[in-house]
C-alpha positions as CSV (number, residue, x, y, z in Angstrom):
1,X,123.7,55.2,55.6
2,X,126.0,54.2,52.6
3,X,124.4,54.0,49.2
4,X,126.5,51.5,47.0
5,X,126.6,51.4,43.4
6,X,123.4,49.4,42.7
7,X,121.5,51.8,45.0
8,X,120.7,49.8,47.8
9,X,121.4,51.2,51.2
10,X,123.9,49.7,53.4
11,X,124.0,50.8,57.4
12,X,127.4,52.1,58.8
13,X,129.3,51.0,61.6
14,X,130.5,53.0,64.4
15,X,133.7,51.7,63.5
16,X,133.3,52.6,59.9
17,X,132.2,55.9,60.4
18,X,135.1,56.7,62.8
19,X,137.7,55.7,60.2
20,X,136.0,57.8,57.6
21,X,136.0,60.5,59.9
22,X,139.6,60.0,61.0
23,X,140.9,59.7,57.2
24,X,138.8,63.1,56.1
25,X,140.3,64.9,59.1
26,X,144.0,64.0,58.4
27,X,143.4,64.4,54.7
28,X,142.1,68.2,55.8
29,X,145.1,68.4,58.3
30,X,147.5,67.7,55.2
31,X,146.0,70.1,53.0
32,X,146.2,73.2,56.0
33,X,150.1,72.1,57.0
34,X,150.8,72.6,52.9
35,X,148.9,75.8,52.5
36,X,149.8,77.3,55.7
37,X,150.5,81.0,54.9
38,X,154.5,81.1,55.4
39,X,155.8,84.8,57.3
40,X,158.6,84.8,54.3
41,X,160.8,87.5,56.8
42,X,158.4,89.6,55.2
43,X,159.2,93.2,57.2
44,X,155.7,94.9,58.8
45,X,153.9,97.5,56.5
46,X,155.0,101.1,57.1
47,X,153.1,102.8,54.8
48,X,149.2,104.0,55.3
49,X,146.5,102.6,53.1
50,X,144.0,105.5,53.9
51,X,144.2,108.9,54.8
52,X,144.8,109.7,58.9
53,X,141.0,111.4,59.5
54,X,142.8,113.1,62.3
55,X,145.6,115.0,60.9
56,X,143.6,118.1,60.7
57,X,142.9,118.3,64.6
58,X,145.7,116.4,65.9
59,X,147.8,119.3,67.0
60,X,144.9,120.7,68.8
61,X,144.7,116.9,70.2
62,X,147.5,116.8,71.8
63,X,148.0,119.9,73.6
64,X,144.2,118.8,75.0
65,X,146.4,115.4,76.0
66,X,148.8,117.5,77.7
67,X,146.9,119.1,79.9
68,X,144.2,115.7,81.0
69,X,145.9,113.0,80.0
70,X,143.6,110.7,81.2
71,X,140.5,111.9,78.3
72,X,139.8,108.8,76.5
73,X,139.8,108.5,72.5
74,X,136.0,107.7,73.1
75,X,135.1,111.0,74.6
76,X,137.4,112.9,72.1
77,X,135.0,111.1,69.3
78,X,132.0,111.6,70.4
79,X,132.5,115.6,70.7
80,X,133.9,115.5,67.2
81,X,131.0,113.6,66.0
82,X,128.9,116.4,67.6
83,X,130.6,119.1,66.1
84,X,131.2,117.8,62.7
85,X,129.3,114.4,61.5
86,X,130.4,114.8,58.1
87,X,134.1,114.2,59.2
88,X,134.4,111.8,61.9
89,X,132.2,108.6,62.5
90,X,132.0,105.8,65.2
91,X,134.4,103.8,62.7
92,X,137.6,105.8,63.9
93,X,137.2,105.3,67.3
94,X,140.4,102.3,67.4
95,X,142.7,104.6,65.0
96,X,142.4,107.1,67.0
97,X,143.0,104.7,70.3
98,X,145.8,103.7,68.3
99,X,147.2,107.4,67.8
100,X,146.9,108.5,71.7
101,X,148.1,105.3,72.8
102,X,151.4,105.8,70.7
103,X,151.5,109.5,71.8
104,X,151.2,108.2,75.9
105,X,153.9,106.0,74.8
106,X,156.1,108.6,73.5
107,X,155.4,111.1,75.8
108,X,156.3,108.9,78.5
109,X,160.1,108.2,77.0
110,X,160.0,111.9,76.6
111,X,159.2,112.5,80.6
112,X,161.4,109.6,81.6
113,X,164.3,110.8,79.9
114,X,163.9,114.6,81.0
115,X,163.3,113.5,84.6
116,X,166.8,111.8,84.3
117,X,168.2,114.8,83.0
118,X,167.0,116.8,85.9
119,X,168.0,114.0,88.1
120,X,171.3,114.0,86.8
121,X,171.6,117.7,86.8
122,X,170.6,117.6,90.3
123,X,172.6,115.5,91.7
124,X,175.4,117.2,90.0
125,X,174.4,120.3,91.7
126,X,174.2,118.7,95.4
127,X,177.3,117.4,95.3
């Protein structure tokens, strides 16, 4: 229902509702293509905006990676959590999936391009 400007009520059509609704939406759909955020060539954020909570423990981290590599970030947090609530929380859990994923990344440039030194060398040696 309408309500016109001597205050009695007037019913809507289907068709008139359907054109108000298709106005509002491309009136909406003007206002989000102007205001869309633009990327500007803006270059991605390098710098932190908190303190890493694992840089204390991650030396002793990743020689624990080393030798099982397959420990997940999950288990790692929980025995931190036991042994010192006061530091560590259920809140780090993705930073620090974020840190052994990048180190398993690494690592695994690291082993491809020793294993193509030792290929290499091999080879070398053979003939």
């Amino acid at each position: 229902m309408d309500v016109n400007a001597d205050n009695t009520r007037q019913e809507l059509t289907d068709e008139q509702t359907s054109d108000t609704l298709s106005r509002d939406c491309i009136k909406h759909q003007r206002f989000y293509r102007r205001h869309e955020k633009q990327d500007g060539g803006k270059a991605p954020r390098t710098w932190r905006t908190r303190q890493d909570p694992f840089a204390d423990v991650w030396d002793g981290l990743q020689s624990r990676l080393e030798y099982n590599p397959q420990e997940t970030a999950a288990a790692l947090l929980r025995e931190w959590i036991a042994d010192c609530p006061d530091k560590f929380h259920p809140g780090h859990r993705r930073t620090l999936q974020r840190r052994i994923s990048d180190w398993r990344q690494n690592s695994k440039g690291h082993e491809r391009k020793m294993n193509a030194v030792m290929l290499g060398e091999s080879e070398q040696l053979l003939s």
